[in-house]
PLY file of the C-alpha trace (Angstrom):
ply
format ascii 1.0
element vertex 83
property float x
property float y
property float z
element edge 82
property int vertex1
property int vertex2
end_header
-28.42 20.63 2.21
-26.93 23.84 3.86
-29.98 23.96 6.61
-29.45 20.25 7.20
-25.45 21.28 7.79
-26.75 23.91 10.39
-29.21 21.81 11.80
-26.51 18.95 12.86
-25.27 19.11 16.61
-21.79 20.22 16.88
-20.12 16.65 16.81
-21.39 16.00 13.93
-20.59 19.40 12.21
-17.27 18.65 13.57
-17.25 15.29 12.29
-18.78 15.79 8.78
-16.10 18.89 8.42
-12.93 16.16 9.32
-13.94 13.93 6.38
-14.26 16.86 3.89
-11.35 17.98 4.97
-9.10 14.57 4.95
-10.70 14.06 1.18
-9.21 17.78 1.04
-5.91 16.40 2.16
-5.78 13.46 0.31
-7.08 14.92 -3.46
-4.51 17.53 -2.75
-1.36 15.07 -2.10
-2.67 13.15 -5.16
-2.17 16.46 -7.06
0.82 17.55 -5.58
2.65 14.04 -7.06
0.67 14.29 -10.25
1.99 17.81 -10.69
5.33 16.29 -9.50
5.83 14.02 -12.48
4.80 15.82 -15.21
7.53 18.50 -13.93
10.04 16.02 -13.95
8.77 14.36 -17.43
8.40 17.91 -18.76
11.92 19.49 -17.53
14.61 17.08 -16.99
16.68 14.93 -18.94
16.83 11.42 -18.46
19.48 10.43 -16.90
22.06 8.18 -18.53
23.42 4.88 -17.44
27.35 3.97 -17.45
28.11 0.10 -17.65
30.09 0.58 -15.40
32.40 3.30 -13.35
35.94 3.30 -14.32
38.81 2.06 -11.37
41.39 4.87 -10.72
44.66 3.93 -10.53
46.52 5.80 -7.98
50.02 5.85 -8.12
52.10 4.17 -5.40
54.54 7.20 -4.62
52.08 8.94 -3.04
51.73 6.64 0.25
54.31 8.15 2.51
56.90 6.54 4.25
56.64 5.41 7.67
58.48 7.36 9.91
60.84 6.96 12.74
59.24 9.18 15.03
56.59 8.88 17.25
53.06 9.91 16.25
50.95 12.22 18.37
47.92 9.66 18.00
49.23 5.99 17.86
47.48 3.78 15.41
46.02 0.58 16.53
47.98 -1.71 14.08
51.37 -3.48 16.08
53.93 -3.06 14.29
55.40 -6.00 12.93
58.25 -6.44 15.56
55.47 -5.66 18.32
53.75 -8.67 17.01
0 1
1 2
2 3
3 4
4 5
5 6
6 7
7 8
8 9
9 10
10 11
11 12
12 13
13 14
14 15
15 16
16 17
17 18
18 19
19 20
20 21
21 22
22 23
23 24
24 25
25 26
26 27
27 28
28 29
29 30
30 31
31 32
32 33
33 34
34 35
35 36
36 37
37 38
38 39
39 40
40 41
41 42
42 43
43 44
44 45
45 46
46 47
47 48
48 49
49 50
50 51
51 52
52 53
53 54
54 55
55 56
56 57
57 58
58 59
59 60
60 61
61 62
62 63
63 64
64 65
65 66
66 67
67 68
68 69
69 70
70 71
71 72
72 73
73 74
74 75
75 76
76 77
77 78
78 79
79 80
80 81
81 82
């Protein structure tokens, strides 16, 4: 099999050495994600599922008021007089 490999023309050599090395490629991708799972089997916990997120409830004396003086950046919202 070896003298056969050495006997080949160049191309072929070439093209013989692509496949074995995208089988290569491929076998080791397929490990990679194998190995990938069992990590993640193996070390973490899984993860837990809340119905559903609880609202928070901000307080409405934290808004500031508006104030009389011009801003350095005007909004875009008219004011209601402006409208």
């Amino acid at each position: 099999m070896l003298k056969r490999f050495f006997t080949m023309s160049d191309a072929e050599r070439a093209r013989v050495l692509a496949r074995i090395m995208a089988v290569l490629i491929i076998v080791l991708l397929y490990f990679l994600g194998a190995f990938s799972l069992y990590l993640r089997f193996r070390y973490l916990d899984p993860e837990k599922v809340a119905s559903s997120p609880t609202p928070v409830v901000l307080p409405t004396d934290i808004w500031e008021e508006e104030t009389v003086t011009p801003t350095l950046y005007p909004t875009l919202t008219p004011k209601p007089e402006e409208s």
